[in-house]
ChimeraX commands (.cxc) that place a marker at each C-alpha (Angstrom):
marker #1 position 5.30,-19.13,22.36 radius 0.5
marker #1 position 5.43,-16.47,19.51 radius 0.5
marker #1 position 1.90,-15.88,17.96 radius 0.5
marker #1 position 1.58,-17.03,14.52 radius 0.5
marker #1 position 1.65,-15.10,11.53 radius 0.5
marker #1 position -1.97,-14.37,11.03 radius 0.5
marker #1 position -2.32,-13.09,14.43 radius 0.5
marker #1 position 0.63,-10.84,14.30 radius 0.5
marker #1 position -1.22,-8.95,11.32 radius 0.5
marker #1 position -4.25,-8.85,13.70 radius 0.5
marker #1 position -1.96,-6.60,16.19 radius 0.5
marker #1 position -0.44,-4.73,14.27 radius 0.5
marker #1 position -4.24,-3.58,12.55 radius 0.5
marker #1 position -5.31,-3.29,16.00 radius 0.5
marker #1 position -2.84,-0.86,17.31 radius 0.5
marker #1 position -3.77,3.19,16.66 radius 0.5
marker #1 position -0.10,4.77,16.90 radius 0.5
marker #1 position 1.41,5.01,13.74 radius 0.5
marker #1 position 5.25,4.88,15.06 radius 0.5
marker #1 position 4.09,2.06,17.52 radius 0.5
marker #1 position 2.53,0.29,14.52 radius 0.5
marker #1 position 5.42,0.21,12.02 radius 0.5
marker #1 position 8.00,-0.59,14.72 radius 0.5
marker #1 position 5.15,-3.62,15.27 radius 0.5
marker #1 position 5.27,-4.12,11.70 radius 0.5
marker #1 position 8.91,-4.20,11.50 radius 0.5
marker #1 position 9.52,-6.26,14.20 radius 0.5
marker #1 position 7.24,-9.42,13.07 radius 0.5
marker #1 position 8.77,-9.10,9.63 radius 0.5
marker #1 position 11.89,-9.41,10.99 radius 0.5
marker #1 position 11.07,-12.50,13.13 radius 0.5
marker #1 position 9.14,-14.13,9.97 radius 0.5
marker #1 position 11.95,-13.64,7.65 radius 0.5
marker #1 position 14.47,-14.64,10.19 radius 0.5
marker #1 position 12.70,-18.00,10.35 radius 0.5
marker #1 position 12.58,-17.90,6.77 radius 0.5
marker #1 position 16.40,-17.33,5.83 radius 0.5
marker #1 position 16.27,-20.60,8.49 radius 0.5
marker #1 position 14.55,-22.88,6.22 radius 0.5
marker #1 position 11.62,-22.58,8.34 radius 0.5
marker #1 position 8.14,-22.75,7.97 radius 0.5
marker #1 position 6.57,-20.62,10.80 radius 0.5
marker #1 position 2.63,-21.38,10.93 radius 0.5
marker #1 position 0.55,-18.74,9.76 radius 0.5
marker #1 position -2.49,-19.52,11.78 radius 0.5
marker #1 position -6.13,-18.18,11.33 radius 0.5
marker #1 position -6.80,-14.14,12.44 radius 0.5
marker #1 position -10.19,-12.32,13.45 radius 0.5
marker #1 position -8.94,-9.35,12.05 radius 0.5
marker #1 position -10.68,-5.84,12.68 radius 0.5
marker #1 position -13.31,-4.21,9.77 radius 0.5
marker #1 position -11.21,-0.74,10.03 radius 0.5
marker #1 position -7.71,-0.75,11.39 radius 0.5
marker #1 position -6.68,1.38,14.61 radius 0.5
marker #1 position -6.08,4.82,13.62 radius 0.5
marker #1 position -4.55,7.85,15.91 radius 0.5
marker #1 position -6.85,10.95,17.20 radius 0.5
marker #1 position -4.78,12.82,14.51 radius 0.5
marker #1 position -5.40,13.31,11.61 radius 0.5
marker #1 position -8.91,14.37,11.25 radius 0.5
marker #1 position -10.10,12.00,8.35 radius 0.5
marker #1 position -12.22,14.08,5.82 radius 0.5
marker #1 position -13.98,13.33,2.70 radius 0.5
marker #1 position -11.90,14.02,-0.44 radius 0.5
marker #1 position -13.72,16.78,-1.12 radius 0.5
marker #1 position -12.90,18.25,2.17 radius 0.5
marker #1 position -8.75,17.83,2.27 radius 0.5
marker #1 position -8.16,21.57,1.73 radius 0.5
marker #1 position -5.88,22.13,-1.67 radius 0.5
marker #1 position -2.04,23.35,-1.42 radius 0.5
marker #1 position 0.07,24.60,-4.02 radius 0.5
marker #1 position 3.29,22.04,-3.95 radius 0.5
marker #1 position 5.49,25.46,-4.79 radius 0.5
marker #1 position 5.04,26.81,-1.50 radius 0.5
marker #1 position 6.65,25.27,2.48 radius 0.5
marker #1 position 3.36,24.63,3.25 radius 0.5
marker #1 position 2.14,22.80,0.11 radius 0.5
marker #1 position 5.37,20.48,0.25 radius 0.5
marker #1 position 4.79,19.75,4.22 radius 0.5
marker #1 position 0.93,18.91,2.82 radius 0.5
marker #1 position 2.47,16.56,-0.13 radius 0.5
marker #1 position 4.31,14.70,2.36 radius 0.5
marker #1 position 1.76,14.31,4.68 radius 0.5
marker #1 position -0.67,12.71,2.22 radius 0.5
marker #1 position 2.16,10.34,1.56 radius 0.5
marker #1 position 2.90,8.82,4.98 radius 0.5
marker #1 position -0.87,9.09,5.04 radius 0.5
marker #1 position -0.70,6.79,2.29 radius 0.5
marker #1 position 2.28,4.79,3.56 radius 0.5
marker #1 position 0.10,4.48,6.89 radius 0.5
marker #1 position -2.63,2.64,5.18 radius 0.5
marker #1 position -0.22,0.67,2.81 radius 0.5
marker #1 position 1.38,-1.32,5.75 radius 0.5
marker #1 position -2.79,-2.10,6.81 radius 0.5
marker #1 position -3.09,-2.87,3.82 radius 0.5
marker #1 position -0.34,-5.33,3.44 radius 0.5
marker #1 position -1.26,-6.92,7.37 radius 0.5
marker #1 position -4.70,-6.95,6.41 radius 0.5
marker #1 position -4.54,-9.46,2.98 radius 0.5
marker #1 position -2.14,-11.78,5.39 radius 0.5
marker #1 position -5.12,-12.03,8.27 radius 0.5
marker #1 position -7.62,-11.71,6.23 radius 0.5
marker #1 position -6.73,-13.72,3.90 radius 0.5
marker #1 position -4.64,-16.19,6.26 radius 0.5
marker #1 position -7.98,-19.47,5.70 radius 0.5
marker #1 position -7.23,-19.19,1.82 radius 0.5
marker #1 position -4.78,-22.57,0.38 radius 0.5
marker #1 position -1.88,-20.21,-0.76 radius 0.5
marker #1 position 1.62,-21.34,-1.07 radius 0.5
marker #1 position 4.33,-19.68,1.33 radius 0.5
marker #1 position 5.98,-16.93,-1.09 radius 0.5
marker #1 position 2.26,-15.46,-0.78 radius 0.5
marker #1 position 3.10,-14.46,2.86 radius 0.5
marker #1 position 7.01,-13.61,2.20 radius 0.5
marker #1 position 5.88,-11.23,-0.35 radius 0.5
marker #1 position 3.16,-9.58,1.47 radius 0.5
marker #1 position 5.20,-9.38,4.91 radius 0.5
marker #1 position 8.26,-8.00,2.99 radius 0.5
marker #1 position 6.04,-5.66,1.43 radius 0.5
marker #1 position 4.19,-4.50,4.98 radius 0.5
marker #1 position 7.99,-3.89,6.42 radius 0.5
marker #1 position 8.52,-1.73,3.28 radius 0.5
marker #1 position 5.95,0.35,3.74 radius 0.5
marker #1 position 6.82,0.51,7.33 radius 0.5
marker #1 position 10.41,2.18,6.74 radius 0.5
marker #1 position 8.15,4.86,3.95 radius 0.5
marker #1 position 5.66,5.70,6.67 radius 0.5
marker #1 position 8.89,6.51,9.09 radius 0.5
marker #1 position 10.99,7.98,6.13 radius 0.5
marker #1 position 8.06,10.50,5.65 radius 0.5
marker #1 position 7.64,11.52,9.60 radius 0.5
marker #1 position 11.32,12.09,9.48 radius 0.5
marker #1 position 10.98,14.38,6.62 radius 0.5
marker #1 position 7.94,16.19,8.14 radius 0.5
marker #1 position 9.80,16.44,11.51 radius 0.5
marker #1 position 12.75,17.89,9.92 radius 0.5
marker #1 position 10.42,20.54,8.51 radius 0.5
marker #1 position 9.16,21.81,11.83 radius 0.5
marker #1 position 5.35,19.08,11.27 radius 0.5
marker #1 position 4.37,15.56,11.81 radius 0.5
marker #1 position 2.47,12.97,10.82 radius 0.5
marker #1 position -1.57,14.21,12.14 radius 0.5
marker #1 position -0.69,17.73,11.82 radius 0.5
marker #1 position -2.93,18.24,8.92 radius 0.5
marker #1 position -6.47,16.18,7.54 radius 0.5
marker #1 position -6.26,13.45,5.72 radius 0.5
marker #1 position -7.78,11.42,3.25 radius 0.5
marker #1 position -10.68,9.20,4.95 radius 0.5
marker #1 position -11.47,7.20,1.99 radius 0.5
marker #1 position -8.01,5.07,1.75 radius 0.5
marker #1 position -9.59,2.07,3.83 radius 0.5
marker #1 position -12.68,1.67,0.84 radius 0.5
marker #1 position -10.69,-0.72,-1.21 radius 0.5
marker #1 position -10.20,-3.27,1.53 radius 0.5
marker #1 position -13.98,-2.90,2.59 radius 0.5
marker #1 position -15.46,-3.43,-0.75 radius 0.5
marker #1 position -13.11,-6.58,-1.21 radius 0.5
marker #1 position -13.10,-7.92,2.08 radius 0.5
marker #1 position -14.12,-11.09,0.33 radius 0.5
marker #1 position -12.59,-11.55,-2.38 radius 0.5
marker #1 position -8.58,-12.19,-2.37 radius 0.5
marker #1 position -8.62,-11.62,-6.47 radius 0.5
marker #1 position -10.45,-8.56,-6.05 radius 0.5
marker #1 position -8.30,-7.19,-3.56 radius 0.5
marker #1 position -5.08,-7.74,-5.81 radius 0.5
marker #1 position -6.67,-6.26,-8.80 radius 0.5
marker #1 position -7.46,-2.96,-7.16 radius 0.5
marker #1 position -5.09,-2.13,-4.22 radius 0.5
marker #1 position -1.34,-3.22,-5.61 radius 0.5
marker #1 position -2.53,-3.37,-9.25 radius 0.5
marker #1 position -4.40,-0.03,-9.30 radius 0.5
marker #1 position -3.54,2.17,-5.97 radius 0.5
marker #1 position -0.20,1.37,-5.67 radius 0.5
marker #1 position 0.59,1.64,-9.40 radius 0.5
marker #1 position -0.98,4.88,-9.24 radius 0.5
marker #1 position 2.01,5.88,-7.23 radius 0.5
marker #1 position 4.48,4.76,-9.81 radius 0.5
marker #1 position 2.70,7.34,-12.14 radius 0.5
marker #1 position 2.73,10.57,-9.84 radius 0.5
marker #1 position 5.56,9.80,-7.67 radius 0.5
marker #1 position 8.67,11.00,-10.47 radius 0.5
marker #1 position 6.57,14.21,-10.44 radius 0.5
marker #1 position 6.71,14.47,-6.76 radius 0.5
marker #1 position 10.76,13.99,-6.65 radius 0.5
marker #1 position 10.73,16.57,-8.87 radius 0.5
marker #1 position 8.96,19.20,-6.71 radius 0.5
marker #1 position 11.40,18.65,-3.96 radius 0.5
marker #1 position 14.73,18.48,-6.27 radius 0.5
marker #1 position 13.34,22.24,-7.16 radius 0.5
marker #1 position 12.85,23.14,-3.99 radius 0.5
marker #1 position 16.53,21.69,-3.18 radius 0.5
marker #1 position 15.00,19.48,-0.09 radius 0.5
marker #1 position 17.29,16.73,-0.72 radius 0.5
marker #1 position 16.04,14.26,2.39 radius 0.5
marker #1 position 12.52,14.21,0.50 radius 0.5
marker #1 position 14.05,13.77,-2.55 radius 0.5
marker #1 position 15.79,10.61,-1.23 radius 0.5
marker #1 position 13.02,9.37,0.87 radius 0.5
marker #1 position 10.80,9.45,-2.17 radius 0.5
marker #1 position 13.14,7.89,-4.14 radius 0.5
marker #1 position 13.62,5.03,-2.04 radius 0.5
marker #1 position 9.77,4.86,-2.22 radius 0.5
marker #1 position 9.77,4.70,-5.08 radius 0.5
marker #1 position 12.43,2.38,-6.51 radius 0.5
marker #1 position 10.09,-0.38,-3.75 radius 0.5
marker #1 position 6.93,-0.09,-4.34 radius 0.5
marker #1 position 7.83,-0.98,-8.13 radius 0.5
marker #1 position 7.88,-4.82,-6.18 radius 0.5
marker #1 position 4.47,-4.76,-4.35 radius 0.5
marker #1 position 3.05,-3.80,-7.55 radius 0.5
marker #1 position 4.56,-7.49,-9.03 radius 0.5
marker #1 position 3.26,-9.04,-5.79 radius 0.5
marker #1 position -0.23,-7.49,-6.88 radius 0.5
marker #1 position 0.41,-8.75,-10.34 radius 0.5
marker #1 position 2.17,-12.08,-9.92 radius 0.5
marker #1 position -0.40,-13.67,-6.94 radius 0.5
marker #1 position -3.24,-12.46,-9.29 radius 0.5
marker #1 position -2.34,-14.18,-12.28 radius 0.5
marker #1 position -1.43,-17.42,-10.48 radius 0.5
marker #1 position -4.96,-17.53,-8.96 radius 0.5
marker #1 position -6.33,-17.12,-12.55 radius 0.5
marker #1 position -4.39,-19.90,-13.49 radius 0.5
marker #1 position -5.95,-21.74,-10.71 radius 0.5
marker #1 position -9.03,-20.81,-11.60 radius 0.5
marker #1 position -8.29,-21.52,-15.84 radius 0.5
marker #1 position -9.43,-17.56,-15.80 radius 0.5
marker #1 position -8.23,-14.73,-18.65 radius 0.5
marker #1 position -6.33,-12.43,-16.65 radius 0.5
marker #1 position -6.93,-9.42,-18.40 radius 0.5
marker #1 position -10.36,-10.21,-18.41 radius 0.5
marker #1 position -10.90,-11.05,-14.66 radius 0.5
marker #1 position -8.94,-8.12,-13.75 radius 0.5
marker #1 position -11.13,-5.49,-16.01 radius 0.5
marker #1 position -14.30,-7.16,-14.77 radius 0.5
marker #1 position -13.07,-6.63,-10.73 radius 0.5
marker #1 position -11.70,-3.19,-11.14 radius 0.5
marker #1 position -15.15,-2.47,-12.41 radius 0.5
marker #1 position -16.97,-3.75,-9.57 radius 0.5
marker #1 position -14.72,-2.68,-7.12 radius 0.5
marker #1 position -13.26,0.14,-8.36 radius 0.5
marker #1 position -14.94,3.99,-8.22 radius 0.5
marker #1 position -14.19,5.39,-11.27 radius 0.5
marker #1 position -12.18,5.38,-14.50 radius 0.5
marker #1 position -8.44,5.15,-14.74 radius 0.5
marker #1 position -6.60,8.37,-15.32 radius 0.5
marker #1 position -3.86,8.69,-17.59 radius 0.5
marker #1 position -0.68,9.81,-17.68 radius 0.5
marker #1 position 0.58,5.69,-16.94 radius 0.5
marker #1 position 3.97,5.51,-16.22 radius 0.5
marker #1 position 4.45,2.45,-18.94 radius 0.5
marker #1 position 7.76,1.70,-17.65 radius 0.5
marker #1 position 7.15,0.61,-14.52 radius 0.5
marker #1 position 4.21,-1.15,-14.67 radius 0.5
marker #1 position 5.38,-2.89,-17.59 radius 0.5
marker #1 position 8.15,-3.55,-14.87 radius 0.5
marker #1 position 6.12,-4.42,-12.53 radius 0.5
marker #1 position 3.81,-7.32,-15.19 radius 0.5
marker #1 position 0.94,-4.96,-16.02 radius 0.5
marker #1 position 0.99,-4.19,-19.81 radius 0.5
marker #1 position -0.84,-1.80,-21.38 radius 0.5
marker #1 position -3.81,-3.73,-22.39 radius 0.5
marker #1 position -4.77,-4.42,-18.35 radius 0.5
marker #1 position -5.17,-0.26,-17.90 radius 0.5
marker #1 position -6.06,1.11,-20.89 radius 0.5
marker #1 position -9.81,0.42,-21.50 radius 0.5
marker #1 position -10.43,1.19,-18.16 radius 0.5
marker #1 position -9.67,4.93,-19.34 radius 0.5
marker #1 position -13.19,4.98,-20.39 radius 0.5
marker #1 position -16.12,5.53,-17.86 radius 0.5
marker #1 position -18.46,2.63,-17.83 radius 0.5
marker link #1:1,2 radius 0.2
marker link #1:2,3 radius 0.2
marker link #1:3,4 radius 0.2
marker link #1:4,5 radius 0.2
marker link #1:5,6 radius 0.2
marker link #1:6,7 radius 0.2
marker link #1:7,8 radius 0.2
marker link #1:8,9 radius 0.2
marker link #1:9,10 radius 0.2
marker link #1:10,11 radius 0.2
marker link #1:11,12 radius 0.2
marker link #1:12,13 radius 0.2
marker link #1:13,14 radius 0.2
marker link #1:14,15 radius 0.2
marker link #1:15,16 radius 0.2
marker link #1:16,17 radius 0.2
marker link #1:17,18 radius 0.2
marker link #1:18,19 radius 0.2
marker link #1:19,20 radius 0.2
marker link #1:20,21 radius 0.2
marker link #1:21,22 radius 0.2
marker link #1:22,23 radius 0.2
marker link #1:23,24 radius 0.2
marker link #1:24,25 radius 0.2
marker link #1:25,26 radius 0.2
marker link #1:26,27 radius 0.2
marker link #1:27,28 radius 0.2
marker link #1:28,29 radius 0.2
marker link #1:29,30 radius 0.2
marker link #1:30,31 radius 0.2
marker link #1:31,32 radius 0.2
marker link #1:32,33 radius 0.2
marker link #1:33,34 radius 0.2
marker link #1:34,35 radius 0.2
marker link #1:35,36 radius 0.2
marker link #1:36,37 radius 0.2
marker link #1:37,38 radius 0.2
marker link #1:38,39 radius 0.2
marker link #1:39,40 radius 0.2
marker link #1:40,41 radius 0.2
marker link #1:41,42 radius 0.2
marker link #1:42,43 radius 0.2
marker link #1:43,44 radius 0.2
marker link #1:44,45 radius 0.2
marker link #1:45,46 radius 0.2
marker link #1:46,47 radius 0.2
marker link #1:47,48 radius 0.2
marker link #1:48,49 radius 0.2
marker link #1:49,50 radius 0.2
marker link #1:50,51 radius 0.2
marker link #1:51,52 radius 0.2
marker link #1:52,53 radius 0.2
marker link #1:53,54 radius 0.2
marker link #1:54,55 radius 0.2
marker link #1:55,56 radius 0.2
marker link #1:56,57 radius 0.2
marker link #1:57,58 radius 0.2
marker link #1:58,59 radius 0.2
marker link #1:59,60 radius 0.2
marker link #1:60,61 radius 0.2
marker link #1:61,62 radius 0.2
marker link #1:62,63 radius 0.2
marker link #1:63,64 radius 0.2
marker link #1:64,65 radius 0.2
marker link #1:65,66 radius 0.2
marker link #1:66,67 radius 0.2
marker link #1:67,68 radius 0.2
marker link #1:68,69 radius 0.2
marker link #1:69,70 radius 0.2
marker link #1:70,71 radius 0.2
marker link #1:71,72 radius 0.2
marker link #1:72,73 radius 0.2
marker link #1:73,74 radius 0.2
marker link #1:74,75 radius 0.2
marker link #1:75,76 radius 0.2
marker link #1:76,77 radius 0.2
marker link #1:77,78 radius 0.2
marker link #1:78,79 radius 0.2
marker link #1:79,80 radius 0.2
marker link #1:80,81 radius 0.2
marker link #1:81,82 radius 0.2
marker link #1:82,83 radius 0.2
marker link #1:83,84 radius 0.2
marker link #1:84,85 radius 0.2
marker link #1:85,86 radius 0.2
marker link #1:86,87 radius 0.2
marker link #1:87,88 radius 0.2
marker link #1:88,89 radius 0.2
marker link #1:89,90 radius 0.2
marker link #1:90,91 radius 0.2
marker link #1:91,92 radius 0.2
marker link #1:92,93 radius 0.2
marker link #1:93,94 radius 0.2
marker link #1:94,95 radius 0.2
marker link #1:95,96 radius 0.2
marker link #1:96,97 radius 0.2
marker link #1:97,98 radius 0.2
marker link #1:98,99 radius 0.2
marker link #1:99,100 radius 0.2
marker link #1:100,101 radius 0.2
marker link #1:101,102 radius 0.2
marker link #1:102,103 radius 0.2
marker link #1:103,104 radius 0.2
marker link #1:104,105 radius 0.2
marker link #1:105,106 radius 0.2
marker link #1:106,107 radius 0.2
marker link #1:107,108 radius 0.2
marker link #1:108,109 radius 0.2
marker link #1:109,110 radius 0.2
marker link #1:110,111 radius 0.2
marker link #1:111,112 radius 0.2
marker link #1:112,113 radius 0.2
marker link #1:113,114 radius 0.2
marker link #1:114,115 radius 0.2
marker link #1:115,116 radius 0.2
marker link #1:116,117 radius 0.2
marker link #1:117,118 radius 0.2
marker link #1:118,119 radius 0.2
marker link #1:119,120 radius 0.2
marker link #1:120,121 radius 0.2
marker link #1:121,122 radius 0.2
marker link #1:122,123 radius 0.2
marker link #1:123,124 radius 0.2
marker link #1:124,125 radius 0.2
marker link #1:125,126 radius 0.2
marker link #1:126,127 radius 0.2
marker link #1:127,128 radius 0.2
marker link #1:128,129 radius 0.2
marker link #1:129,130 radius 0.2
marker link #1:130,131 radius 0.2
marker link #1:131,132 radius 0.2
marker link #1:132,133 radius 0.2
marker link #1:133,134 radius 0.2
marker link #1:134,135 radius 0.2
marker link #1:135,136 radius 0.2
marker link #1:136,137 radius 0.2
marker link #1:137,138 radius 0.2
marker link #1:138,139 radius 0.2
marker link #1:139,140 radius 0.2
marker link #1:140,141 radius 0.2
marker link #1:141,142 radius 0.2
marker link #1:142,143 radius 0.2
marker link #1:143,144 radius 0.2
marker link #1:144,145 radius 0.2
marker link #1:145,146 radius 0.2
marker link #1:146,147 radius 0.2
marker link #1:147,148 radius 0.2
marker link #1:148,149 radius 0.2
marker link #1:149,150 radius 0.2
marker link #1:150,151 radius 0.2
marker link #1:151,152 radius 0.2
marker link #1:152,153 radius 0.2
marker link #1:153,154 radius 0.2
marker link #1:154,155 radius 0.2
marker link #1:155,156 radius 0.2
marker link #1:156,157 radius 0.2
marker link #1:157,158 radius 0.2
marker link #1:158,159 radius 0.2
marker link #1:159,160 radius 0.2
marker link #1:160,161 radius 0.2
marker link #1:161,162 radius 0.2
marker link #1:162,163 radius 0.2
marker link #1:163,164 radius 0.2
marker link #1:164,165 radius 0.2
marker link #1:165,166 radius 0.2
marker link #1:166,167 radius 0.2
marker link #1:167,168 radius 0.2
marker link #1:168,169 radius 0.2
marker link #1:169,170 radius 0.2
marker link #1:170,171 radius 0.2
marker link #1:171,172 radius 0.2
marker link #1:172,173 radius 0.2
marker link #1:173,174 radius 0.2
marker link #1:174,175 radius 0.2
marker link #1:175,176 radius 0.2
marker link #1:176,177 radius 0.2
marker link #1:177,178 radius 0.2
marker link #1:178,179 radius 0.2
marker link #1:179,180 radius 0.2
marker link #1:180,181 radius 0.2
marker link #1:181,182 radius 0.2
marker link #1:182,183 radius 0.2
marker link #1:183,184 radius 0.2
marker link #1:184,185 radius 0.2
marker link #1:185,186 radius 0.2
marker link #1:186,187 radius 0.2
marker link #1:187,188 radius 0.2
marker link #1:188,189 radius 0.2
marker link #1:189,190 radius 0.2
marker link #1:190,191 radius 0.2
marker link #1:191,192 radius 0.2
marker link #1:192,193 radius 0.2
marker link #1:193,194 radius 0.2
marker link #1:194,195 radius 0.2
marker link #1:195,196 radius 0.2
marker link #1:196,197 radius 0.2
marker link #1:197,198 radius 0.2
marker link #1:198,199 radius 0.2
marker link #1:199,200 radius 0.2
marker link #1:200,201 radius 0.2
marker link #1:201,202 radius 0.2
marker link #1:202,203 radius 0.2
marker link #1:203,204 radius 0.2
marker link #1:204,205 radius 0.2
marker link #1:205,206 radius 0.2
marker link #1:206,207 radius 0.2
marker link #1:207,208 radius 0.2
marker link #1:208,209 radius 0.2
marker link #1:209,210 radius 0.2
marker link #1:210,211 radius 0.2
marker link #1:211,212 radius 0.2
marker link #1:212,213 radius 0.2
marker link #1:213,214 radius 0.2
marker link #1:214,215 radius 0.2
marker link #1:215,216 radius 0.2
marker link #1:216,217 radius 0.2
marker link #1:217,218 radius 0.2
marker link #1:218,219 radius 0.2
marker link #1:219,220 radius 0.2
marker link #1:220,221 radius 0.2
marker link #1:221,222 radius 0.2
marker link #1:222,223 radius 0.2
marker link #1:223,224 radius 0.2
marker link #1:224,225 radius 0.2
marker link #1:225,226 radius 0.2
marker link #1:226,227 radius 0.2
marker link #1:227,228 radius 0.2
marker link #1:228,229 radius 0.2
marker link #1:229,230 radius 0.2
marker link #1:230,231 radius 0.2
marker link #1:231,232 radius 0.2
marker link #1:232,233 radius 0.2
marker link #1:233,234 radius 0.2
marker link #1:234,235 radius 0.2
marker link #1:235,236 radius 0.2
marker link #1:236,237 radius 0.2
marker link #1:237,238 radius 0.2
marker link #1:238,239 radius 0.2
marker link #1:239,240 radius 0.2
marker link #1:240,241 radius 0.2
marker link #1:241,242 radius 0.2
marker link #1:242,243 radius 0.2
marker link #1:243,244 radius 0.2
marker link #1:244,245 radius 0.2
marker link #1:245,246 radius 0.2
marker link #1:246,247 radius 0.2
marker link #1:247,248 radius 0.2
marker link #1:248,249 radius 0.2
marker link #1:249,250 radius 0.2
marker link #1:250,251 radius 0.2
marker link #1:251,252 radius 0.2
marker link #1:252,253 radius 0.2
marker link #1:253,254 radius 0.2
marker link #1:254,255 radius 0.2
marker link #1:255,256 radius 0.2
marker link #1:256,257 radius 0.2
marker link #1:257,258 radius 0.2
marker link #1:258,259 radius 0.2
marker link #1:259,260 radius 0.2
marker link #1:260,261 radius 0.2
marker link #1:261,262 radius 0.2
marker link #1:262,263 radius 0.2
marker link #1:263,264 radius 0.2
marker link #1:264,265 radius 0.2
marker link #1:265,266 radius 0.2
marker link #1:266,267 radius 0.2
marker link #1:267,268 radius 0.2
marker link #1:268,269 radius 0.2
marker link #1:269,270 radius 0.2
view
């Protein structure tokens, strides 16, 4: 009997290895959208799932003040950007697995879970595109430290759903609509055209899991007969360390439902 939906986010936080966890990843997302393009409604169950996900020996996790500093113009510095990335990607598919079982006792309609499961098997295919890359350039994924502080966001909202959509697809991930065109850029200079496309890809995706952020927030607002823009500056200041830093790639979070008006005053230190 195939586990439900809930519990299949509980494995794949559970398991350490990052290839073994995305192919994890991948394969319940295929199975749950398999049922889907069915007409089905697979159950998605309750989940105990873990306060920190599994996580490999490698990479050393370090403070932020700690990941040493590389210039992007040099090998090394590129190899370093990428890593941070499927470092990223890495806690992005957690992420996604982690708002399903965490999440899985809140009355949410069904589209909640497509999203979020097509979103986890996105991120999947980035954290894989990026060890490719870094393979191809003589490295791999735990090579170098890493960022220890990417798992905060889902501690500090571990009980609160509205929270959690306010600050990880609304503010993390649309971070990485802002820096990401730079990033291309570094590797179109450099002529590295598998990074270039990787990040591309990357890029052109996680324009979606932003909406998913944006879209499942405002119809729990409605629910709630809450201001949006006003919930969401209220939660990003609770849960949130820190102001917003411009530049804001307008574009695509406009793209993605975020206007201006959501990001802007949180420019300004509290």
């Amino acid at each position: 009997m195939t586990a439900a939906l809930a519990e299949q986010a509980e494995a794949v936080l559970r398991c350490a290895d990052g290839r073994e966890k995305t192919a994890l990843s991948r394969e319940f997302a295929a199975r749950w959208q398999a049922a889907r393009a069915r007409g089905e409604t697979p159950p998605v169950g309750r989940a105990d799932p873990p306060d920190h996900p599994a996580r490999p020996a490698r990479p050393e996790l370090l403070s932020p003040r700690e990941v040493p500093r590389r210039r992007p113009g040099t090998p090394e510095g590129r190899i370093a950007l990428l890593h941070a990335v499927a470092h990223i990607e890495l806690n992005a598919v957690d992420l996604h697995w982690d708002i399903i079982a965490r999440f899985s006792h809140v009355r949410l309609p069904m589209g909640f879970f497509d999203d979020w499961v097509k979103a986890a098997d996105e991120e999947s295919k980035h954290f894989n595109l990026m060890c490719d890359c870094l393979e191809a350039m003589g490295s791999h994924y735990g090579a170098l430290p890493a960022h220890a502080g990417m798992w905060r966001a889902a501690q500090d909202t571990a009980e609160d759903l509205m929270g959690r959509l306010a600050v990880v697809p609304m503010v993390l991930e649309a971070r990485g609509l802002d820096v990401t065109p730079g990033m291309i850029e570094i590797f179109r200079k450099a002529g590295e055209s598998d990074a270039v496309a990787a990040l591309e890809t990357i890029y052109a995706e996680e324009v979606s899991h932003v909406a998913y952020g944006s879209k499942w927030f405002h119809f729990l607002c409605g629910r709630e007969d809450v201001d949006p823009k006003d919930r969401f500056h209220a939660l990003v200041r609770r849960y949130f360390h820190g102001a917003l830093k411009p530049p804001f790639n307008e574009e695509k979070r406009a793209e993605a439902g975020i206007p201006p008006d959501f990001y802007w005053p949180l420019t300004e230190p509290q």
